[in-house]
SETORTI-646956 format. One record per residue: residue number from 0; x, y, z of N, C-alpha, C, CB in turn. Coordinates in nm, 3 decimals, decimal comma, m for minus. Glycine has a CB too. Example, Ala and Ser with C-alpha at 12.3 -4.5 7.8 and 13.67 -1.06 7.14 Angstrom:
SETORTI-646956
ATOM     n      n.c1      n.c2      n.c3     ca.c1     ca.c2     ca.c3      c.c1      c.c2      c.c3     cb.c1     cb.c2     cb.c3
ATOM     0     1,319    m0,569     0,780     1,230    m0,450     0,780     1,320    m0,330     0,780     1,131    m0,447     0,905
ATOM     1     1,285    m0,225     0,708     1,367    m0,106     0,714     1,290     0,003     0,787     1,408    m0,060     0,572
//
This chain:
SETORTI-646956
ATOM     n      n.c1      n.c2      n.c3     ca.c1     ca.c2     ca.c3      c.c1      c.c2      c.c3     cb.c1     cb.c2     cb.c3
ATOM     0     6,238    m5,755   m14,991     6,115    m5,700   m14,934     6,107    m5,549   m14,956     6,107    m5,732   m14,784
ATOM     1     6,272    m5,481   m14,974     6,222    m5,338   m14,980     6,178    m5,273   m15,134     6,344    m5,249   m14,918
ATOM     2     6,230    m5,353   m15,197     6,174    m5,350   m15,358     6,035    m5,352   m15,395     6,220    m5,465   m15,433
ATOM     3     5,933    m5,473   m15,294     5,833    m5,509   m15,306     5,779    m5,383   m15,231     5,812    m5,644   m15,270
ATOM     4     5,826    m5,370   m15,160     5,742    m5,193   m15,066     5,715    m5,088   m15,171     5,874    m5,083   m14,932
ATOM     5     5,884    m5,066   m15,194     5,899    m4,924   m15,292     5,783    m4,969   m15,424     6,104    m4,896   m15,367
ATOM     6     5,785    m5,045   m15,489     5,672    m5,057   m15,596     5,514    m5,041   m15,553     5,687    m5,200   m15,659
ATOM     7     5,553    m5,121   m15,436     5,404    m5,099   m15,400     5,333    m4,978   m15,354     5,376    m5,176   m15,308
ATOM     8     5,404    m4,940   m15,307     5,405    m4,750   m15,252     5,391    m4,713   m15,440     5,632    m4,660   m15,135
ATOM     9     5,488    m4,745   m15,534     5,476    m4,642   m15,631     5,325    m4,728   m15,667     5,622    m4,620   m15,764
ATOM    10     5,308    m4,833   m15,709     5,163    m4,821   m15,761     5,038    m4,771   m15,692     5,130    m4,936   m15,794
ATOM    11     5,054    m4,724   m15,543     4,960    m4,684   m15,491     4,935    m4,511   m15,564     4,989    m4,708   m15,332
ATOM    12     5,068    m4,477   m15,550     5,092    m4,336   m15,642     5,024    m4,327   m15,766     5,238    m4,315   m15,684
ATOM    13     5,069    m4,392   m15,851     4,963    m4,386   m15,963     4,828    m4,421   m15,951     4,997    m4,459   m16,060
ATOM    14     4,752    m4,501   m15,822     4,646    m4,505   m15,836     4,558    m4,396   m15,772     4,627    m4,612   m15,809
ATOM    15     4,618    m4,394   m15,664     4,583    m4,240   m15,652     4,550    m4,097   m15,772     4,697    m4,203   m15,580
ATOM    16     4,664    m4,111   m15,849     4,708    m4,015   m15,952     4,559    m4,062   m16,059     4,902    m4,053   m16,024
ATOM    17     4,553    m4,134   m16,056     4,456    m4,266   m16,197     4,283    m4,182   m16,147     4,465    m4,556   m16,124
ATOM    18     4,273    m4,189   m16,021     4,116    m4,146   m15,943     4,109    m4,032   m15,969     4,090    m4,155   m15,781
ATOM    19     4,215    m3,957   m15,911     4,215    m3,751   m15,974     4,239    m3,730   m16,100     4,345    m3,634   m15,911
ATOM    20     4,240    m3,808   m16,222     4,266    m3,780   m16,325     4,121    m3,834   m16,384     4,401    m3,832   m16,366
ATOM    21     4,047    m3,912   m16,330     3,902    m3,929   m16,408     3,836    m3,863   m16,318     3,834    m4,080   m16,438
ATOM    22     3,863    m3,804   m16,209     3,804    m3,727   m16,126     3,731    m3,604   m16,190     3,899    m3,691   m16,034
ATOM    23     3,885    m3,550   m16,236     3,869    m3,441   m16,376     3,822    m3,438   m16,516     3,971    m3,405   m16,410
ATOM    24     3,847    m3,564   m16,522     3,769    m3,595   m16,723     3,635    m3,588   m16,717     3,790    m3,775   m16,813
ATOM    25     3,565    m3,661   m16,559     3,456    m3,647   m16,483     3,358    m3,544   m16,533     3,497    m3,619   m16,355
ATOM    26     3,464    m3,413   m16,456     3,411    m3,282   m16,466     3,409    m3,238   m16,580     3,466    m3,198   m16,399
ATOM    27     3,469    m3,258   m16,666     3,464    m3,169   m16,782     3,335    m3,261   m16,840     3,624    m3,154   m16,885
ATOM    28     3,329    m3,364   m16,869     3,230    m3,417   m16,878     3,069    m3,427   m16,908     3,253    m3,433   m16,823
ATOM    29     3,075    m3,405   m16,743     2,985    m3,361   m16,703     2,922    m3,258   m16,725     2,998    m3,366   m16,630
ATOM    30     2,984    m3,109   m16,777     2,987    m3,005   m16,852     2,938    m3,025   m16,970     3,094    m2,960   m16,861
ATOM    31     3,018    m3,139   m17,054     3,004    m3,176   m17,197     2,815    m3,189   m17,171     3,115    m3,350   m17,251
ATOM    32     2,772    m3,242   m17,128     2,661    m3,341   m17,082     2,558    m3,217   m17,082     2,686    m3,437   m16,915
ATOM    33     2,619    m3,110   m16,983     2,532    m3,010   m16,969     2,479    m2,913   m17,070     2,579    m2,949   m16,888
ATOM    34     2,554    m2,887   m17,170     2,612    m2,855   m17,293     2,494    m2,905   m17,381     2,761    m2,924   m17,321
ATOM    35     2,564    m3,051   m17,381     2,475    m3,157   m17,533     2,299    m3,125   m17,497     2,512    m3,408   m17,513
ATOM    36     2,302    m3,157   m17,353     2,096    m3,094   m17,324     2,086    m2,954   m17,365     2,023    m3,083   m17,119
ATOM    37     2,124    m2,872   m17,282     2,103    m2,702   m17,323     2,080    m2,703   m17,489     2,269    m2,591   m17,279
ATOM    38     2,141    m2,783   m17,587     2,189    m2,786   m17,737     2,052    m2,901   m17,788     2,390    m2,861   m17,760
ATOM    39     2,008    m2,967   m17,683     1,906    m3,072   m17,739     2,034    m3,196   m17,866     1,742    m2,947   m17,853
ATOM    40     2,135    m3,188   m17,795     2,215    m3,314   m17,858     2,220    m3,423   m17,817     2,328    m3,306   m17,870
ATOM    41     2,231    m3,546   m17,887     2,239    m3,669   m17,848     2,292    m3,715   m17,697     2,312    m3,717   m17,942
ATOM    42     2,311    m3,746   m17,592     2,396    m3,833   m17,478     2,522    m3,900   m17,560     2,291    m3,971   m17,400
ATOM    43     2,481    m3,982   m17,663     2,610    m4,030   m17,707     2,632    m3,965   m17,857     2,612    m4,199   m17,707
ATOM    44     2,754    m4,008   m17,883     2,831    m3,959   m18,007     2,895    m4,082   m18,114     2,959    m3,865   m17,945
ATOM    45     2,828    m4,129   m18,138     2,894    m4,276   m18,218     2,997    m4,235   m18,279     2,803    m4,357   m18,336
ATOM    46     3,035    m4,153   m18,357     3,143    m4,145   m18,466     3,223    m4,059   m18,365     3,102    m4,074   m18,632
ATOM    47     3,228    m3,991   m18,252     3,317    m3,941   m18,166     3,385    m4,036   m18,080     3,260    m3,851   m18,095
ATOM    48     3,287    m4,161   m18,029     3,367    m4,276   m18,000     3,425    m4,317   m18,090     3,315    m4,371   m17,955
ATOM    49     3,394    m4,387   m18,160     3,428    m4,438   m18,309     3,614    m4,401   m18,322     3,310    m4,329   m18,449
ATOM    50     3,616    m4,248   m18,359     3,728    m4,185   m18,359     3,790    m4,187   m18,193     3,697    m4,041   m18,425
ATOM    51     3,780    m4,196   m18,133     3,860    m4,200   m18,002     3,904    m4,327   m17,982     3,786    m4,158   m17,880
ATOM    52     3,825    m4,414   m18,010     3,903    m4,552   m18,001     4,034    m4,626   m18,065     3,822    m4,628   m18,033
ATOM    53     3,961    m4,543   m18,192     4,127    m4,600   m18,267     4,207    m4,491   m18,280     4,127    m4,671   m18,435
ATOM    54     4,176    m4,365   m18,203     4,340    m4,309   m18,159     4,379    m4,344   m17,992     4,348    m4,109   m18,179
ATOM    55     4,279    m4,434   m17,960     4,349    m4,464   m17,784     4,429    m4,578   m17,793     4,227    m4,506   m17,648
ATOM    56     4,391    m4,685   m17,902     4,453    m4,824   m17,925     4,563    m4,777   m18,023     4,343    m4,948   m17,991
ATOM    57     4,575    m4,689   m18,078     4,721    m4,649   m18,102     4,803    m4,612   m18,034     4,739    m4,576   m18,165
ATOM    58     4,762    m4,486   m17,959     4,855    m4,480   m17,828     4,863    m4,606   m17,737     4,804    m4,366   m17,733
ATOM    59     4,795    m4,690   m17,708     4,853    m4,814   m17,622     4,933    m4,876   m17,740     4,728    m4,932   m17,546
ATOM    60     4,884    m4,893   m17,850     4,992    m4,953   m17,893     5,180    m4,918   m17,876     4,948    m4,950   m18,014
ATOM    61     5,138    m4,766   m17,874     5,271    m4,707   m17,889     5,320    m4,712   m17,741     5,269    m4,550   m17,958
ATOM    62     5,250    m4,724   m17,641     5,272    m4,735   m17,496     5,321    m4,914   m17,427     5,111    m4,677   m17,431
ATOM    63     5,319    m4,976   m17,558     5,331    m5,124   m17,541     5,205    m5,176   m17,439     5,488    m5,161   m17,473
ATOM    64     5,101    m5,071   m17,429     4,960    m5,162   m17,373     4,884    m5,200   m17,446     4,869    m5,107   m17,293
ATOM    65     4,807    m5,330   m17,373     4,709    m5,406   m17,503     4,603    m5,331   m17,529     4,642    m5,555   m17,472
ATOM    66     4,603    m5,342   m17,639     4,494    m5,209   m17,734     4,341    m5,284   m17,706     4,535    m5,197   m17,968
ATOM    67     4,322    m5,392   m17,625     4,206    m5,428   m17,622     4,169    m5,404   m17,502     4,186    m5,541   m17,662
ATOM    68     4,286    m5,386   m17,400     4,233    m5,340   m17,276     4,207    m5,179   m17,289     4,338    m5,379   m17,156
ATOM    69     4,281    m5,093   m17,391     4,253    m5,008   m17,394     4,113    m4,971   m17,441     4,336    m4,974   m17,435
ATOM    70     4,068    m5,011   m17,500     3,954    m4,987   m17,605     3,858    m5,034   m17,451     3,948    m5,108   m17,793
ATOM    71     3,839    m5,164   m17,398     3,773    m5,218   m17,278     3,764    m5,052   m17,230     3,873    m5,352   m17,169
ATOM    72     3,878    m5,036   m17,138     3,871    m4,865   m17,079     3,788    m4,840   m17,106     3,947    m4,753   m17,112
ATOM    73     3,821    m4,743   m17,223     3,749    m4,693   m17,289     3,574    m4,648   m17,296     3,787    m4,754   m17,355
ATOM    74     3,558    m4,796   m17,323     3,408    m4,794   m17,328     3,336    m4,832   m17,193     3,362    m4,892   m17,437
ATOM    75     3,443    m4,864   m17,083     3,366    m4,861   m16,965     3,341    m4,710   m16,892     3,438    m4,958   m16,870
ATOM    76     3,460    m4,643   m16,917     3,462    m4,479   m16,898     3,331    m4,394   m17,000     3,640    m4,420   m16,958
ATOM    77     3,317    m4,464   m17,093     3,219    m4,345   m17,199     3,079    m4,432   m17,173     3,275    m4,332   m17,420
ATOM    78     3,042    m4,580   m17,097     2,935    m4,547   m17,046     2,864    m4,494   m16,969     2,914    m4,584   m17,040
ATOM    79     2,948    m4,501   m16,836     2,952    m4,356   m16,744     2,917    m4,260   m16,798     3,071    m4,308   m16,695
ATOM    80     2,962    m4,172   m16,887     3,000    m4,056   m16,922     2,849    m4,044   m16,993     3,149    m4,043   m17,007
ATOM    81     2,801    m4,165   m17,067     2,686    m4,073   m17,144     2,579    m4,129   m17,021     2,639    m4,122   m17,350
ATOM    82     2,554    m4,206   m16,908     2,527    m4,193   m16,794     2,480    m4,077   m16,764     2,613    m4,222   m16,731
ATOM    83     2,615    m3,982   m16,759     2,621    m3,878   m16,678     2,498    m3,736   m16,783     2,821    m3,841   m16,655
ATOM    84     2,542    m3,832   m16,884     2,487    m3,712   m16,997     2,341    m3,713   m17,030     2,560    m3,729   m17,148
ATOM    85     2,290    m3,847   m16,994     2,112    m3,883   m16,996     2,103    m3,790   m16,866     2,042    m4,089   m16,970
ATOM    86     2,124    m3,793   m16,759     2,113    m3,748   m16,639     2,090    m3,563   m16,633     2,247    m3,807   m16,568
ATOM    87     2,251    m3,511   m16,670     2,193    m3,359   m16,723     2,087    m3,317   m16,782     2,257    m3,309   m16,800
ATOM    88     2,104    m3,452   m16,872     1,908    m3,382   m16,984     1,840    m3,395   m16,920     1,816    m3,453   m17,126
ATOM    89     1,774    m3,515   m16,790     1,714    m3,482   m16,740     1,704    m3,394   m16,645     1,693    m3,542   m16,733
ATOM    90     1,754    m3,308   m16,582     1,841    m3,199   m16,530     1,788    m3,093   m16,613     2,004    m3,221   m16,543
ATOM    91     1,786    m3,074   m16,689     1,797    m2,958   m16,791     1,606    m2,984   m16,832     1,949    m2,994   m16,953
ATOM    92     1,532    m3,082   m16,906     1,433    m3,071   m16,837     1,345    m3,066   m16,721     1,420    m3,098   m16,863
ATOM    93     1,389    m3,051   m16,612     1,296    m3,113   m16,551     1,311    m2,933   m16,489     1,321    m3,285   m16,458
ATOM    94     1,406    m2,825   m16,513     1,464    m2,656   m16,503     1,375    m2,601   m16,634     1,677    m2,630   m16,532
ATOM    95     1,337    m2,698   m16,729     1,247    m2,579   m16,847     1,085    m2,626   m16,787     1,274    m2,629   m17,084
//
């Protein structure tokens, strides 16, 4: 039972750790977002995903995680993200 504690305590640790770490990718983000309107650039970046994917499914590969859950991630985090990035533009018009 105390094995099952101590793990469970540590995975609470990393999930904790997991929330403040997109907490922050968040923010920068969100910046990015603010950025791409001010610039009149796209919300999304096809060939910037494109390239991020198959260097994230390499690193899981090299992390022994499945590169399909990685890639999944992935694209559930970068719909958010260009979410966040339609949102600034409108933000950014609605200030001109």
């Amino acid at each position: 039972m105390q094995a099952l504690l101590r793990l469970r305590a540590s995975i609470d640790n990393i999930d904790a750790a997991l929330v403040h770490i997109l907490a922050e990718r968040f923010r920068a983000t969100k910046q990015v977002g603010h950025l791409k309107a001010n610039h009149d650039l796209p919300a999304s970046d096809p060939e910037r995903e494109k390239q991020q994917v198959a260097r994230l499914r390499a690193l899981a590969e090299d992390a022994h995680l499945d590169p399909e859950f990685a890639e999944k991630w992935f694209n559930f985090v970068v719909a958010e993200v260009i979410r966040h990035h339609v949102d600034a533009g409108a933000e950014e018009n609605e200030r001109s």
